[in-house]
N, C-alpha and C positions, 0 to 999 in steps of 0.2 A: 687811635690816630684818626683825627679828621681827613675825609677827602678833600679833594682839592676844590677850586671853586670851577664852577659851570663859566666858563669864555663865552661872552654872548657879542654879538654885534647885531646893532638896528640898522638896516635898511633903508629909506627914505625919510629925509626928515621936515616933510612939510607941516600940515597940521597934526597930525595923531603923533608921529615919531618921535617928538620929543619927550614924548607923557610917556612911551614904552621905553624909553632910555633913563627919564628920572626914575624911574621905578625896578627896572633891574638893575641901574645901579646903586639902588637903595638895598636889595634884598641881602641879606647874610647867606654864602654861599654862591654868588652871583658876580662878574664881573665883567664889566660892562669894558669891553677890548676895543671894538672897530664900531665906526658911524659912518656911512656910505651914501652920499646925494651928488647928483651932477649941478645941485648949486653948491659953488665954491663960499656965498654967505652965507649959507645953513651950514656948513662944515665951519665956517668961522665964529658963530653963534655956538656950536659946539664943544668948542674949541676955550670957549672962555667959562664953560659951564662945568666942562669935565678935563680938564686938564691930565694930558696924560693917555686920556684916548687917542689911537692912531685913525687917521682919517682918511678916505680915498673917494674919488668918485668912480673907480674902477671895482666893478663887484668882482671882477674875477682878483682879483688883489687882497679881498676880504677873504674869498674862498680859497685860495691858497694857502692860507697860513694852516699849519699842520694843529696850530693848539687851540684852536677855533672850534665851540665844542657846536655853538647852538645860533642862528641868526634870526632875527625876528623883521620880518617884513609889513611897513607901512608903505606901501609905494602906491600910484594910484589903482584902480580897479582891476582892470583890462589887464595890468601885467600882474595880477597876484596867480594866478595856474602854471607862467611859465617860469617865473621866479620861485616860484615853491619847487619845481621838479627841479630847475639847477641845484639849489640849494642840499634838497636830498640825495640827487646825485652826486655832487659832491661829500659826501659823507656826515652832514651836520644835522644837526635836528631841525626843524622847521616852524615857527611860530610865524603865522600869514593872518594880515587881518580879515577879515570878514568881508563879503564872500569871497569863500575859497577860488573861486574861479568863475567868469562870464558865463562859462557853458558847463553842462553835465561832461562833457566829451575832454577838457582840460580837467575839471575837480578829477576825473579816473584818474587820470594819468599819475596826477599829483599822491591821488592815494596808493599807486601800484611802483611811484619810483620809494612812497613811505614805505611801503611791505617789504621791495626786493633791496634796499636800502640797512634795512636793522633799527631804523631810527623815530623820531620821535614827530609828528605831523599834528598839531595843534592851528586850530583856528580862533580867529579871535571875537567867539559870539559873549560879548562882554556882558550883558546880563543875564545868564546863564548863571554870571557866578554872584550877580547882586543880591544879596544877604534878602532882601524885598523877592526877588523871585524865587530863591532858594525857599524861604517861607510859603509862597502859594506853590510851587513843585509839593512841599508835605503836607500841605493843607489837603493839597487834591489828590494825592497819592494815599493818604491818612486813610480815610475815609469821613472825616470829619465834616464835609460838604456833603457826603452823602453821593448819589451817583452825578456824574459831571455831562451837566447835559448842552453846554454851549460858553466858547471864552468867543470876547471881543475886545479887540487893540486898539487904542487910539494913539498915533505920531502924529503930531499936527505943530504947525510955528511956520512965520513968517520968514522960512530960513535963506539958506545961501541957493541958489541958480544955481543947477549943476550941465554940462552939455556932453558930458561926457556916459554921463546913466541918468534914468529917470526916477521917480521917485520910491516906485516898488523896488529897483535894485539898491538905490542908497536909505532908503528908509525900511524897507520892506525883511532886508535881511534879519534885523534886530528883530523884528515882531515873530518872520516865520520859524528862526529859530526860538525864540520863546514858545510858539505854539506845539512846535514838534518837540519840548524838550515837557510842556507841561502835557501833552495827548500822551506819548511814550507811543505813538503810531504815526503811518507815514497816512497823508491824504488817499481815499480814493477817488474824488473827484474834487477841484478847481475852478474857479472862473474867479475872472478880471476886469472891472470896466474901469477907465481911466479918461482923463482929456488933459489936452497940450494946450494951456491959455497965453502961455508968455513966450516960449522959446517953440516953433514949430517942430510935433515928431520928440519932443522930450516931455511926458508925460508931468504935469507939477500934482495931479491928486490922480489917486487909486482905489479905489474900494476891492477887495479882496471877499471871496469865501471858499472855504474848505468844508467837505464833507468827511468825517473818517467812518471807517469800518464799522468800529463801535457804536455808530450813531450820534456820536459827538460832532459840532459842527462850529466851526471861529469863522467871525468876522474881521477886517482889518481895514480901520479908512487910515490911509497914509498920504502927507500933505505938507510942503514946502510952500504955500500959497492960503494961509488959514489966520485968520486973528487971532485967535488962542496958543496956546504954547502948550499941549497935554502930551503928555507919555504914563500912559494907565493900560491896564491891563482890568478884567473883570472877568471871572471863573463864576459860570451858575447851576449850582448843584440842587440835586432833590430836597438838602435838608436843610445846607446856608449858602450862603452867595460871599465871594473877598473880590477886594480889589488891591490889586497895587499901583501907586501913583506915584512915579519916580520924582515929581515934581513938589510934591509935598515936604513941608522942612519938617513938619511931626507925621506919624502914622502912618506912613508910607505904603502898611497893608493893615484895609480894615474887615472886618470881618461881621456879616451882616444874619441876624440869627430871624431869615424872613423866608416864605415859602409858603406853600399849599399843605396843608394836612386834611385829613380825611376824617367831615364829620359825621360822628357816630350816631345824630339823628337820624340819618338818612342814605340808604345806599346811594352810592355815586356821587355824592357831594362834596364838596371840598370849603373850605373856610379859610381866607391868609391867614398867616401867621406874623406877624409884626414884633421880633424880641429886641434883645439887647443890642446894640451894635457895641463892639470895642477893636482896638489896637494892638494887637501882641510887641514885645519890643525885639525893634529888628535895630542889627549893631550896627553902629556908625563906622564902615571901613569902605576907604574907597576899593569899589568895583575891580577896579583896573590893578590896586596892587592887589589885592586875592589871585584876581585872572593870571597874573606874570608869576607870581609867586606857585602856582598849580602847576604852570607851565615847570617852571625848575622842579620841582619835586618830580614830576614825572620823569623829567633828563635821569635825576637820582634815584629814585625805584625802580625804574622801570616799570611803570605803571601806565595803562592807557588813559590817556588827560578823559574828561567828563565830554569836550567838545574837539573829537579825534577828527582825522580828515574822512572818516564815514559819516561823522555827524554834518561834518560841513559839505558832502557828498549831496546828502539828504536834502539839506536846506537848498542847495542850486538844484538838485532836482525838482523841489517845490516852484523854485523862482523861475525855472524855463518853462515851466507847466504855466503857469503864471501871464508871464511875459507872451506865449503862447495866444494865450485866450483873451489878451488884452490886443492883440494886432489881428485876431479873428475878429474882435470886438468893433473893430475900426474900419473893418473893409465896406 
């Protein structure tokens, strides 16, 4: 006898919302119950997309419903900590997008109403589960790179003005968790330099570096004010070097057979190494239904998701550290 389906409802449906709603309402096992915006045209956009869905602009109206298993929130930044804790409090599982919360001090909370709750606390660090970074996590994990001795991130495009967060919090989140999911450790030391060129006090480029414990050390220039459009990643190890380039329509992760070896003519000398480069093939699935589709399974096993609300803990402790050292930077 099949269980039942997982009841989800999405939370805000401005830009992301709608992509987490076609998506668990595509999934088997999944069904997509309530959509929740206080614009009455996004509930009526909804409305013609999924007929049958009940709609409100009142979240407590969503959370009431007794058969409401799971809610997933796109709503903007600032309210993702306090909207995560109603949610668990209320008894439902919790899928929040990225980042978990503004401060270290709201992600607690959020992860302590998830514990004393019984439920399910998922963030939504959506390349965590892209098949291109799932590839360089076992690349570097493998050992097939050899020891890892420094990743650097590029987010750069001419994008949207944000006035609400600056570019380390809407750009920065995606990368720091990448970095802490492919380190498997948290920073010991930070720093930030940034500058504000278009909107005063909202930072449009950041460069980023972390030091970890291991010796390991990422760089990150993030940037809403750049000519170029890149989102790459590059992992440099003792024996090859990968990148991932989420922009790339082939190859997405190449793998580069380059490095220093030790020549045997002479102590202490070293010679490059210049080998093969190739492409392993990585599968064509959107991100985003992996990440929703992880989320429900975890509802159903009872299994901690890959990116729990300690992972999302983690990353806003990186990005307050961060933000920190970027208004030190300033003064």
């Amino acid at each position: 006898m099949s269980s039942p389906p997982v009841r989800l409802g999405v939370v805000g449906l401005g830009y992301w919302g709608p992509n987490l709603a076609r998506n668990f309402d595509s999934i088997p096992g999944c069904e997509l119950a309530w959509c929740c915006d206080s614009s009455e045209e996004a509930l009526a956009a909804m409305a013609e997309r999924f007929p049958g869905v009940r709609l409100t602009r009142d979240l407590d109206e969503l959370l009431a419903d007794p058969e409401l298993d799971a809610v997933a929130i796109a709503t903007p930044v600032p309210t993702h900590g306090e909207l995560a804790v109603r949610v668990l409090e209320a008894g439902k599982h919790c899928f929040v997008e990225k980042p978990l919360a503004q401060s270290v001090e709201e992600a607690e909370r959020a992860v302590a109403a998830a514990r004393q709750s019984g439920r399910v606390l998922m963030v939504g660090h959506l390349l965590e589960y892209h098949p291109g970074v799932q590839k360089l996590k076992q690349l570097s994990g493998s050992g097939e790179l050899g020891e890892i001795y420094y990743i650097y991130g590029n987010r750069l495009n001419l994008g949207k003005l944000r006035a609400d967060e600056n570019a380390l919090w809407s750009l920065g989140a995606h990368d720091v968790s990448v970095v802490l999911h492919l380190a498997g450790e948290e920073p010991q030391e930070v720093m930030a330099r940034g500058e504000s060129y278009v909107r005063p006090g909202v930072e449009d480029v950041v460069f980023c570096f972390l030091r970890f414990p291991s010796g390991l050390s990422a760089h990150l220039h993030l940037s809403w004010l750049d000519p170029h459009k890149e989102r790459r990643f590059t992992v440099v190890g003792s024996r090859r070097m990968a990148t991932f380039d989420d922009m790339a329509l082939e190859g997405k992760v190449t793998i580069y057979d380059k490095g220093f070896d030790e020549d045997a003519r002479g102590y202490g000398e070293y010679i490059t190494r210049s080998g093969d480069i190739f492409s392993p093939r990585i599968p064509n699935i959107e991100p985003l239904r992996l990440e929703c589709e992880h989320f429900v399974e975890s509802i159903v096993s009872g299994r901690r998701p890959m990116s729990d609300g300690e992972s999302g803990l983690r990353v806003v402790r990186v990005l307050e550290q961060l933000q920190r050292s970027l208004e030190d930077s300033a003064r």
